[in-house]
C-alpha positions as CSV (number, residue, x, y, z in Angstrom):
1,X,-2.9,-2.1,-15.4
2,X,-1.1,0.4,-12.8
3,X,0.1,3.7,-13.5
4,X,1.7,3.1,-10.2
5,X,5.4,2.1,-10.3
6,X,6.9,-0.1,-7.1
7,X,9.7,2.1,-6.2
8,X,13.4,0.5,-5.8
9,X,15.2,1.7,-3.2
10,X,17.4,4.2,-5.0
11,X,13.9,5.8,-6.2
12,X,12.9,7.0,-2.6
13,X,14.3,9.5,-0.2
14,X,17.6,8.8,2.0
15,X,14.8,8.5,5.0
16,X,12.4,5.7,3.2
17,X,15.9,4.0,2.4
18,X,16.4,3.2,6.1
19,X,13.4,2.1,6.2
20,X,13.7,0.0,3.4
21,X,16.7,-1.4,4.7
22,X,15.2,-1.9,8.1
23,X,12.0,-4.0,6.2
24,X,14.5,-6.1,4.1
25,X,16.3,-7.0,8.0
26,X,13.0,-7.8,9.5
27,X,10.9,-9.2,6.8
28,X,13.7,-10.5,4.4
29,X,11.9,-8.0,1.5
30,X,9.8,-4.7,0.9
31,X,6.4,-5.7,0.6
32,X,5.0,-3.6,-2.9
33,X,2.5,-2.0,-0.8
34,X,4.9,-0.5,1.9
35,X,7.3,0.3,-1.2
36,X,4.6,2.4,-2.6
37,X,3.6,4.3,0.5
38,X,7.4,5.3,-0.2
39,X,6.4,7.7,-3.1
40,X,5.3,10.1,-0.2
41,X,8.3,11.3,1.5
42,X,6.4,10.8,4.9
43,X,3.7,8.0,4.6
44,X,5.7,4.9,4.5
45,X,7.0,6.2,8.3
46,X,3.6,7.7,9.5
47,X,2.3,4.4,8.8
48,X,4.1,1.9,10.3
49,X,4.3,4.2,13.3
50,X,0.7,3.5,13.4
51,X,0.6,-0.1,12.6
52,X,2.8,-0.6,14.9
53,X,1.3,1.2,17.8
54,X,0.9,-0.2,21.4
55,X,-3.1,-1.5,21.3
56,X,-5.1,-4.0,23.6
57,X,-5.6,-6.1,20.5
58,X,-2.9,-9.1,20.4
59,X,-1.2,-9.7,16.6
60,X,-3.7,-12.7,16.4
61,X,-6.6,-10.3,17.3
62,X,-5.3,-7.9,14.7
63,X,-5.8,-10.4,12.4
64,X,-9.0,-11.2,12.7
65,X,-9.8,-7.5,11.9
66,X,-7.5,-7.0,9.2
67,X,-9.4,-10.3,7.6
68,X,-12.5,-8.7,8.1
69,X,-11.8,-5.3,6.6
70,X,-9.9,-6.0,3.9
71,X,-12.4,-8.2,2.5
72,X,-15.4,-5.9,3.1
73,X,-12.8,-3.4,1.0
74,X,-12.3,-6.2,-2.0
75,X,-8.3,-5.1,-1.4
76,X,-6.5,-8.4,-3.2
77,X,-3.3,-7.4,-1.8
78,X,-4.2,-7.0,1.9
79,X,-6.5,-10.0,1.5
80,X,-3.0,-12.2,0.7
81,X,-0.7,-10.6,3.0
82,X,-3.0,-11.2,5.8
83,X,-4.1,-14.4,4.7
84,X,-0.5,-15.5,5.0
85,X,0.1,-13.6,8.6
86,X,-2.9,-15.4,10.2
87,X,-1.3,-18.3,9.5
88,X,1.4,-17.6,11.0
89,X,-0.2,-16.5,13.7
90,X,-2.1,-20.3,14.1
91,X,-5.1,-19.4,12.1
92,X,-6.4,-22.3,9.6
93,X,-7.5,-22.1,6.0
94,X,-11.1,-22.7,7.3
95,X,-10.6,-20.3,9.6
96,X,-9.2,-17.2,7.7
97,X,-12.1,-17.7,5.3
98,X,-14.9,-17.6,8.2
99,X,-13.1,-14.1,9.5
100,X,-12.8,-13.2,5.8
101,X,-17.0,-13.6,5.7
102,X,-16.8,-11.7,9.6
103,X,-17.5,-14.6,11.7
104,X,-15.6,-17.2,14.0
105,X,-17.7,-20.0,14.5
106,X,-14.7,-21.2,16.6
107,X,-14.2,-18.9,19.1
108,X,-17.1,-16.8,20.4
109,X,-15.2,-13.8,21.6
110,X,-13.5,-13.4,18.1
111,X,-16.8,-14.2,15.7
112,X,-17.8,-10.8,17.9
113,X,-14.5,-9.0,17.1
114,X,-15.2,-10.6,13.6
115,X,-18.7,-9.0,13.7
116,X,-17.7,-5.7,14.5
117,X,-14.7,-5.1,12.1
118,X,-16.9,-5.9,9.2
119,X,-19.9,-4.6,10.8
120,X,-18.2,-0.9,11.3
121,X,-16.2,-1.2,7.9
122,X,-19.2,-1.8,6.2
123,X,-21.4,1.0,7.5
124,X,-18.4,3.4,7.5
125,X,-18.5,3.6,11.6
126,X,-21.9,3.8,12.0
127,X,-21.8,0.3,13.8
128,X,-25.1,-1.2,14.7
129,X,-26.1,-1.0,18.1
130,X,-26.8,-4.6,18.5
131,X,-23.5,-5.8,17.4
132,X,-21.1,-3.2,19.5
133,X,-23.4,-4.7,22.3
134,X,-22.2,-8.3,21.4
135,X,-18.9,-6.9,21.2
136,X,-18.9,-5.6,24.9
137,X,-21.0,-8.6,26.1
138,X,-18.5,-11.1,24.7
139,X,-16.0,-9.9,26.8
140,X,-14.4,-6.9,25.0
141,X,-14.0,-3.3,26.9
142,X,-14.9,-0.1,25.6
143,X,-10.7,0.0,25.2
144,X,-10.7,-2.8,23.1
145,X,-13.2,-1.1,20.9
146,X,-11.4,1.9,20.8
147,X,-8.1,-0.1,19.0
148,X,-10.5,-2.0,16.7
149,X,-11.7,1.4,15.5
150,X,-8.2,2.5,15.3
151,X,-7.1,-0.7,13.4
152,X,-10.4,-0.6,11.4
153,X,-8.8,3.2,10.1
154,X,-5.2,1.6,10.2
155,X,-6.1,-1.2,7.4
156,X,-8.7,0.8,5.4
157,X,-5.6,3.1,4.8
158,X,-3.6,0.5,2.9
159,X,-6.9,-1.0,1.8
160,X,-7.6,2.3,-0.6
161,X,-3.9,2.7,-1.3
162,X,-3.7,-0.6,-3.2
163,X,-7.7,-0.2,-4.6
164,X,-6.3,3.4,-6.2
165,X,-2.8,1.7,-7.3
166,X,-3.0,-1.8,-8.0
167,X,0.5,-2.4,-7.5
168,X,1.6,-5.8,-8.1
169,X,0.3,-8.2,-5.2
170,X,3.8,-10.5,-4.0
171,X,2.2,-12.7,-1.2
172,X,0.2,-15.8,-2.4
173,X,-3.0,-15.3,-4.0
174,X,-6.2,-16.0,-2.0
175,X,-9.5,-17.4,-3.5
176,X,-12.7,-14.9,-3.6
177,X,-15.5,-16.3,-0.7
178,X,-17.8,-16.2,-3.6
179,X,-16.4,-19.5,-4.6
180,X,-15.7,-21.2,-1.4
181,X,-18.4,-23.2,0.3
182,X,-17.9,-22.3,3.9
């Protein structure tokens, strides 16, 4: 169990409040994991500055490497949030769980984006030569591969702050791969 408390609203600074306030107007609640970036008086801000940073990755490209990371990091909460986002941004079941694994057999051009996440999450940014050559092959400029490394950081971030607190997960549970037939 958690040392880790989800902070309430009148728990965190006057500045995390707003932006509170500003993730209950967009997103209808605070998602437990931003809540607990909250505990700093600076995080939860620094890091939806960077999440939400200009990048040459669209939201449904994001996806695919927030899939691919946060299964490589076992992160159950990540896993579900982003589970739930690629659907909404037109992802299927059968799908998430192939970018989950680091593959699109659907789409060549994101099976190599799929390729890389995991590839460079995996080996801690020492990609393989072979797969950042898929990557530029498939279509994907040395920009592109620039953001994924940058989103790669951006999700490993949340990734290790839910490993270390294992605040309650409030997006639908996900199964593990290991017992999915894909």
């Amino acid at each position: 169990m958690s040392t880790f408390n989800v902070p309430k609203r009148e728990e965190v600074s006057e500045g995390n409040q707003a932006i509170f306030d500003n993730l209950e107007k967009a997103l209808g609640f605070v998602p437990n994991l931003y809540a607990t970036y909250a505990h700093s008086e600076n995080a939860l801000g620094n890091y939806l500055a960077l999440s939400g940073a200009k990048t040459s990755l669209n939201a449904k490209q994001k996806e695919v490497v927030n899939l691919a990371v946060s299964q490589v990091n076992n992160c159950s909460y990540c896993l579900a949030a982003h589970t739930a986002i690629g659907k909404m941004n037109g992802f299927t079941e059968a799908q998430i769980l192939e970018l989950r694994a680091g593959e699109a057999s659907f789409d060549s051009k994101l099976d190599a984006l799929a390729k890389f996440a995991k590839n460079i999450t995996e080996n801690r940014g020492a990609t393989d030569e072979e797969v950042v050559t898929e990557f530029l092959n498939a279509g994907w400029t040395k920009e592109n591969l620039v953001d994924t490394i940058v989103l790669v950081g951006d999700k490993t971030i949340s990734n290790y702050l839910h490993r270390t607190t294992d605040v309650p997960v409030d997006f639908p549970a996900v199964q593990s791969l290991e017992t999915v037939q894909l």
